[in-house]
DRENVO-572812 format. One record per residue: x, y, z of N, C-alpha, C in turn. Coordinates in steps of 0.02 Angstrom, whole numbers, plus 50000, padded with zeros to 5 digits. Example, Ala and Ser with C-alpha at 12.3 -4.5 7.8 and 13.67 -1.06 7.14 Angstrom:
BEGIN
506604971650390506154977550390506604983550390
506424988850354506844994750357506455000250394
END
This chain:
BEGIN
555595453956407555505446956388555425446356313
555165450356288554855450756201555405453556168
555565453256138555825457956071555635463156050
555545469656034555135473355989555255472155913
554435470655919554675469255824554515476155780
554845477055734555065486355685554395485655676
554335492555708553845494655711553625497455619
554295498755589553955500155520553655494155461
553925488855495553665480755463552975478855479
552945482255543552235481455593551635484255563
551625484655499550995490255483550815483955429
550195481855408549835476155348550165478255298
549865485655273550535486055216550905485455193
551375489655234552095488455212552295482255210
552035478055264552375471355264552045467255195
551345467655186551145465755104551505467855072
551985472255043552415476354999552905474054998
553335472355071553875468255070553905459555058
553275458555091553235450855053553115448754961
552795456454942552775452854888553495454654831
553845458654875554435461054821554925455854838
554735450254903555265445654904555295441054858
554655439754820554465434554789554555438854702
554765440154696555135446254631555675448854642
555945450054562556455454654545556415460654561
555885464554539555535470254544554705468054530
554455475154559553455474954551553615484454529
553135484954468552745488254478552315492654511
552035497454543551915501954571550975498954539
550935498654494550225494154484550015487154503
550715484654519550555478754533550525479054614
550975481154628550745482254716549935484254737
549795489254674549215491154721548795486754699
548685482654643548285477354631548155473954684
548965470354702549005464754757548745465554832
548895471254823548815473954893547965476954921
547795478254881547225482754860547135489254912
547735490454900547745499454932547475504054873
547495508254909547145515354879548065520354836
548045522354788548535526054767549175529454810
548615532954842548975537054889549235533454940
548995529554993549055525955027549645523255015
549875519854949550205515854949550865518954928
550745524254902551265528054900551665529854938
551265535554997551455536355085551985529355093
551715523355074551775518055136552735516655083
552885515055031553325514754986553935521155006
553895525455012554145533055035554365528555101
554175527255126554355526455212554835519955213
554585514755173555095510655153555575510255105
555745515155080555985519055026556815521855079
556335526555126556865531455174557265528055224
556885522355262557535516055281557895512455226
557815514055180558315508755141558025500655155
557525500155161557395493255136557165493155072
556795495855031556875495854953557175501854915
557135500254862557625504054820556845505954751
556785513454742556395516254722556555519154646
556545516854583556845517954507555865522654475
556105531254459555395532754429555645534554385
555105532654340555325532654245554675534854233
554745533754132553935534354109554025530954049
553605527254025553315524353981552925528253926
553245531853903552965535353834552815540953887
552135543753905551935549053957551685547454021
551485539754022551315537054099552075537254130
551815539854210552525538154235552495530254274
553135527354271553265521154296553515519754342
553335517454403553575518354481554035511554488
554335509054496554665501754504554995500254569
554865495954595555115494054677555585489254692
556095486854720556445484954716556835482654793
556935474354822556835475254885557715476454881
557945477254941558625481354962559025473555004
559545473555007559805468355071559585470055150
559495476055137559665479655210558765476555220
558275476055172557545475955179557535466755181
557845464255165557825456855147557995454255245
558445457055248558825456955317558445459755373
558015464755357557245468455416556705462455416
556615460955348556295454455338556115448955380
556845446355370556955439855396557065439955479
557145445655514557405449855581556575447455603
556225451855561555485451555588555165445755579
555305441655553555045435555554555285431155615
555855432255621556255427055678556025431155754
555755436255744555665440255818554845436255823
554655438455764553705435455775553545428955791
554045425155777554165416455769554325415255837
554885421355871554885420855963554345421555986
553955426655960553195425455994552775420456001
552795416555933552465412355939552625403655995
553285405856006553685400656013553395401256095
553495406656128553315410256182552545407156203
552215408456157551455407056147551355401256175
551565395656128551505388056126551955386156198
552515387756216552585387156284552095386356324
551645394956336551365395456385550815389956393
550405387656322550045383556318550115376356345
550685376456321551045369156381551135368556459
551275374156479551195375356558550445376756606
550075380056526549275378556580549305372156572
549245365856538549135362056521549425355656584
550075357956591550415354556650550265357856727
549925362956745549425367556789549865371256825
550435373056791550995377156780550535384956789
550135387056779549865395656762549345395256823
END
């Protein structure tokens, strides 16, 4: 009856990571973890994993001797995106149904 929604969108993270690279060109690797308020590592792991589906696109540089991580969302990630939104939106849609049928003493 449900959809499965990607399970790799399914995590607070990542999906914080992908919402905020929708709303940008690129972020920063400081600015994620600002926004996000993950832990270094953490957020690293979580970037790597969305990195290896090809929903973002991963550019490491350095800035004089800091290195510079830059994120970058992908079509293929814009398109997981919008997939997972329209699957979660069936849920909800699902939801508000059922609420209408107790209501009519339908349950």
């Amino acid at each position: 009856m449900f959809e499965e929604l990607d399970p790799l969108l399914h995590s607070q993270l990542r999906l914080s990571v992908m919402s905020l690279l929708l709303s940008v060109d690129e972020a920063d690797f400081v600015f994620l973890r600002e926004q996000t308020g993950a832990t270094s590592g953490n957020l690293s792991v979580q970037i790597e994993k969305l990195r290896e589906v090809g929903y973002i696109d991963v550019n490491k540089s350095f800035r004089g001797r800091m290195p510079c991580t830059q994120c970058r969302i992908t079509k293929k990630g814009i398109s997981a995106f919008e997939e997972y939104a329209r699957v979660l939106q069936s849920y909800m849609t699902a939801a508000d149904a059922s609420q209408i049928d107790k209501k009519n003493g339908y349950r």
